[in-house]
N, C-alpha and C positions, 0 to 999 in steps of 0.2 A: 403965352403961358397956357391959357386955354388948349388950342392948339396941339401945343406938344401931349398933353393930358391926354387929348383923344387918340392920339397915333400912341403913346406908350399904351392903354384899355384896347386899341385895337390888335396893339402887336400880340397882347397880352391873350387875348380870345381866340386868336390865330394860334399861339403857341398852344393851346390849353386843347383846341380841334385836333391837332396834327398829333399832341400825346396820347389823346381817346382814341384816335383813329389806331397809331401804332402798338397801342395796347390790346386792340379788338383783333389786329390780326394776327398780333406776337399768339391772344387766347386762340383763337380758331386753329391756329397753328401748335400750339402744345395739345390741343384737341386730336387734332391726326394724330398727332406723334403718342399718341395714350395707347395708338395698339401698338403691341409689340409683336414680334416676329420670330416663331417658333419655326425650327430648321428640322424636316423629316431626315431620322436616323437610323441606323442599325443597329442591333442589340438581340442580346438575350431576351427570353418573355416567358413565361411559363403560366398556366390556366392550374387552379388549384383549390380546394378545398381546404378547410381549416377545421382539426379537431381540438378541440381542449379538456383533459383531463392528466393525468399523471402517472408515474410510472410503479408498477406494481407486480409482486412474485406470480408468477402465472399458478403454481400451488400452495396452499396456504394451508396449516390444520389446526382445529381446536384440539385441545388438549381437555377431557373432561375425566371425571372420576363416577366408578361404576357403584361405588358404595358413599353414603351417608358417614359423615361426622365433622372430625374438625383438623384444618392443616396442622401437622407436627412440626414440619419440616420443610425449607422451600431449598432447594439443589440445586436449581440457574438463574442464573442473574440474564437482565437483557442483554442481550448480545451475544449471549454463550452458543458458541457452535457444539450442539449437542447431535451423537449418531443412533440410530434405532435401537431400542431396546434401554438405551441409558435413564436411570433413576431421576425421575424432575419431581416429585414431590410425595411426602411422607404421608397419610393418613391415619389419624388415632380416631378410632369410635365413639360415639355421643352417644349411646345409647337409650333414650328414657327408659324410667322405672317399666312401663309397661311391656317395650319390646322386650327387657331383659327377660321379666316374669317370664314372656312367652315362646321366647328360648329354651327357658327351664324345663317347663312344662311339655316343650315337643320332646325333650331329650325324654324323659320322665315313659311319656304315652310310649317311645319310642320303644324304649328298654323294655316295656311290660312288654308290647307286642312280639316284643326279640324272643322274651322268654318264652312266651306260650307257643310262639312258632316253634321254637328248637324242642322244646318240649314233647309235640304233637308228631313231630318229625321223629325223634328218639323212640317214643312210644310205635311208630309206624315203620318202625326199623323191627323194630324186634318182631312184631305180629308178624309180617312178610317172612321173616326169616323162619318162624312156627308156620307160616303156609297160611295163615288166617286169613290176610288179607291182598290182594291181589298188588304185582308191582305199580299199577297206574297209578295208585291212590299213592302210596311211596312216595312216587315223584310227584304225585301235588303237594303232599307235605312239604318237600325238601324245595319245590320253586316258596312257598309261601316262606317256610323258612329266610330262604336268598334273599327275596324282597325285603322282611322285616328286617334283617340284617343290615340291606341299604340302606334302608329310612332309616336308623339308628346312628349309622353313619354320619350321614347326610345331618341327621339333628346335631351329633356332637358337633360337627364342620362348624354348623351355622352357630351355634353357641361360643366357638372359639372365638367365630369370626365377632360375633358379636361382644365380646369382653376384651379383645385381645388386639385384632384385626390384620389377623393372620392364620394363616392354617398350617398345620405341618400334616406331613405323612404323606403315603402312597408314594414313593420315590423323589416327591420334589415340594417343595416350600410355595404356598400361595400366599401374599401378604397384599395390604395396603400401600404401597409403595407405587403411584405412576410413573408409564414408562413413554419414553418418547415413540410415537408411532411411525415413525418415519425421523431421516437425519433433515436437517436443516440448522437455521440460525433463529433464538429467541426472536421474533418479536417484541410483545407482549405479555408480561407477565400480570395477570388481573387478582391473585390472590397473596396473602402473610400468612406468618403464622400466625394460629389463633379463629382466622376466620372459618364460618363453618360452610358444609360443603351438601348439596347437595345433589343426590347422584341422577346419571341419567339413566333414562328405561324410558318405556316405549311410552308412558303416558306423561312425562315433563320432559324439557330440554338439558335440565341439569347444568351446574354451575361449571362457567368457563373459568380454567384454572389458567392456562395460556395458550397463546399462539406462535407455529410456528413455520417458517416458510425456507423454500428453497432457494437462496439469494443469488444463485450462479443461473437462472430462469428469468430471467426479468422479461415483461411486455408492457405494454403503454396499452392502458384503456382508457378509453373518452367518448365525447358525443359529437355528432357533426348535426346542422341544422338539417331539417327536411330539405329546405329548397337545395341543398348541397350533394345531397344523399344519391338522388336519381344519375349525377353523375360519374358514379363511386362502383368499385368494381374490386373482388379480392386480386390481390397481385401487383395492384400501383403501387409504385417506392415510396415513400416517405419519410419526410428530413425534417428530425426534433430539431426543437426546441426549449432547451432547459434551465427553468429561469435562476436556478443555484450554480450553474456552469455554463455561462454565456457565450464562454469562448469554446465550449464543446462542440463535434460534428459527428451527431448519431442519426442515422440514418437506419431504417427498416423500409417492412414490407406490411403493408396492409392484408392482414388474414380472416378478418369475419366482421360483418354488419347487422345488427340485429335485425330480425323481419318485421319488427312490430314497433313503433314510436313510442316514447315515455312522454309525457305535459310536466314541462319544470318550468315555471314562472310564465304562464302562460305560452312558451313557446313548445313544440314539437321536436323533437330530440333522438334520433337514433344511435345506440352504446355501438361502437366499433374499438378491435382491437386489432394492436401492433404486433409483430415481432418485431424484433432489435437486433440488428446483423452482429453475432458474437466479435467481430472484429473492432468492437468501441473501443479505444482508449483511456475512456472516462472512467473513473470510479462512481458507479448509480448504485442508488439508497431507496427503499422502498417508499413511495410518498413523494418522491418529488415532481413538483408539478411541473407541467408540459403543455406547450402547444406543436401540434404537428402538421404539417403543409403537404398533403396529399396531392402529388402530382398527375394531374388527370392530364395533360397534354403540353410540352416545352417544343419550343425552337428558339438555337441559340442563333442566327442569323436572320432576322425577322424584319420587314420592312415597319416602322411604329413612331405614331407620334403621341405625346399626351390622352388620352381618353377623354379629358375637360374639355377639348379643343371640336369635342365630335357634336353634330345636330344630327338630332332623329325626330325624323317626319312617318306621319302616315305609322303611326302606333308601332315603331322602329322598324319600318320593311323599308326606309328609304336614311343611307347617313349622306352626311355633307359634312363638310367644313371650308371658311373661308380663306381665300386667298389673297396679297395685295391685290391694289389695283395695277391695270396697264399703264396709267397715266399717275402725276403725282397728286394729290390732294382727292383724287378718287372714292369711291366707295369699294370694299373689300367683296370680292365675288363669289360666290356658295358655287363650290364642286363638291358633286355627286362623287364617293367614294365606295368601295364593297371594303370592312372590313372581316376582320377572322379572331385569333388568340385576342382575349383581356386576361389581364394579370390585376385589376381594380383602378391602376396607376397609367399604363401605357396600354394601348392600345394594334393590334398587328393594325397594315392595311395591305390588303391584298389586291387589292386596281384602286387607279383613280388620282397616284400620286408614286413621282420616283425620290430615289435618295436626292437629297440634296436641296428640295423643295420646300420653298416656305409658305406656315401656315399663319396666321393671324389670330392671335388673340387678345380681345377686346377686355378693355379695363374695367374692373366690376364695381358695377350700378351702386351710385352714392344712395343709402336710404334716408339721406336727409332732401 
């Protein structure tokens, strides 16, 4: 009985060796097998640049008012296709007590001065015409006259304007009425009625009443990064991106790079702008945002394997990537490659490797 005990604990430690053994080399065995084996292909590749900002009317105009007071009236709504000359918003005068006063009182100084000119003139009519006094002086009468005449004008003008805000006379009607300066499509409308206005001239900006753009113009403006920039050149094509119409294919041309860099978020930033080949399809809306993939250099037949799959020695003036081995259970062998085009993804290779060739890549490092 003994006996048998020790032959069944022997068989038993035999069997227990031969499943550790067949375990340890089942493991070294799924060890190799962890690289897997990427096959050098053909394909498209393109090297490219990425701008991101959105798409916007290449002309755009404020809309401002030349005189002081308060809306009357507002004429377009957003989106109104309004043509040059047409009526966008009504203007009533606010006057204070003070400007009016001072209205009054220019018409007032005006009228006196009117009189004593026509007066002085009258009286210098007549002496000439007795030989008394010589025609020159006549005609200085008669310019002072003229002038005081204008300024009296000019005062009534502004009094009109200032009660009323509007002028009549001289052949044609001046009011407070803004007019589109150009045709396009609303924008922006930034004022109601009610609110008050204040006007421009050379020493404020003056209140923007709205905006308006020419919607049949569209270009794409954005920023590319610096390190991107130096490869950038006017005339590269360029294929949007738009993230309201995904399945859109807009495509332009690269037309201007700003010379000087901007700092937005710590990073370096040069403004470059699109055209957009008139032949889109899409319906585009000012504001819609965009990325655009600046084509710096494609080939659509390209010898290319993964990019991850590449080693760079000696500060990148040397790549490699490995190969199986010759034999099974081998180590995988580093060839020296020259590659060309990256796309970020794929890689071109230009020697070192033909179609069809596989490359090895290795299973990534447990960090436990």
């Amino acid at each position: 009985m003994g006996r048998m005990l020790k032959i069944f604990i022997g068989l038993l430690l035999v069997t227990g060796l031969l499943i550790g053994a067949y375990a340890w080399q089942k493991s070294r065995k799924g060890d190799d097998e962890g690289f897997k084996r990427v096959e050098v292909t053909r394909g498209a590749i393109t090297e490219k640049a990425v701008a991101i900002g959105q798409i916007e009317p290449r002309l755009k105009y404020q809309v401002k008012s030349k005189i002081s007071g308060l809306v009357k009236r507002c004429l377009v709504q957003v989106g109104d296709r309004v043509e040059t000359g047409d009526a966008l918003f009504e203007i009533v005068p606010d006057p204070t007590p003070t400007e009016l006063v001072e209205a009054e009182r220019r018409v007032d100084a005006a009228e006196a001065s009117f009189r004593r000119a026509q007066a002085e003139w009258n009286r210098s009519q007549a002496l000439s015409k007795q030989g008394i006094t010589p025609q020159s002086e006549e005609d200085v009468k008669r310019e002072a006259y003229d002038q005081a005449r204008i300024e009296l004008s000019s005062a009534q003008d502004n009094l009109e304007l200032v009660r009323k805000g509007r002028v009549s006379g001289r052949g044609r009607t001046m009011e407070s009425v803004i007019r589109a300066p150009a045709a396009g499509i609303v924008l922006e409308r930034t004022v109601d009625p009610g609110d008050p206005v204040v006007p421009l001239t050379s020493f404020q900006a003056g209140t923007e009443l709205a905006t308006i753009a020419d919607m049949n113009d569209l270009i794409f403006k954005g920023t590319v990064d610096e390190i991107d920039v130096g490869k950038l050149s006017t005339g590269l094509p360029a294929r949007l991106n738009i993230g309201a119409l995904p399945d859109a294919k807009i495509s332009g041309t690269l037309t201007r790079i700003a010379p000087q860099a901007t700092e937005k978020e710590g990073a370096r930033l040069f403004d470059v702008e699109i055209e957009l080949d008139p032949d889109a399809a899409a319906t585009l809306r000012a504001g819609y945002s965009a990325t655009a993939d600046l084509v710096i250099r494609e080939k659509d037949d390209a010898l290319m394997i993964p990019e991850r799959l590449v080693l760079f020695e000696d500060n990148g003036a040397k790549t490699f990537v490995e190969v199986p081995p010759d034999e099974p259970g081998g180590d995988p062998k580093k060839v020296e490659i020259k590659t060309g085009l990256s796309d970020g993804l794929n890689i071109e290779v230009v020697s070192g490797l033909k179609e069809g060739d596989e490359v090895v890549q290795r299973p990534p490092r447990s960090v436990l």
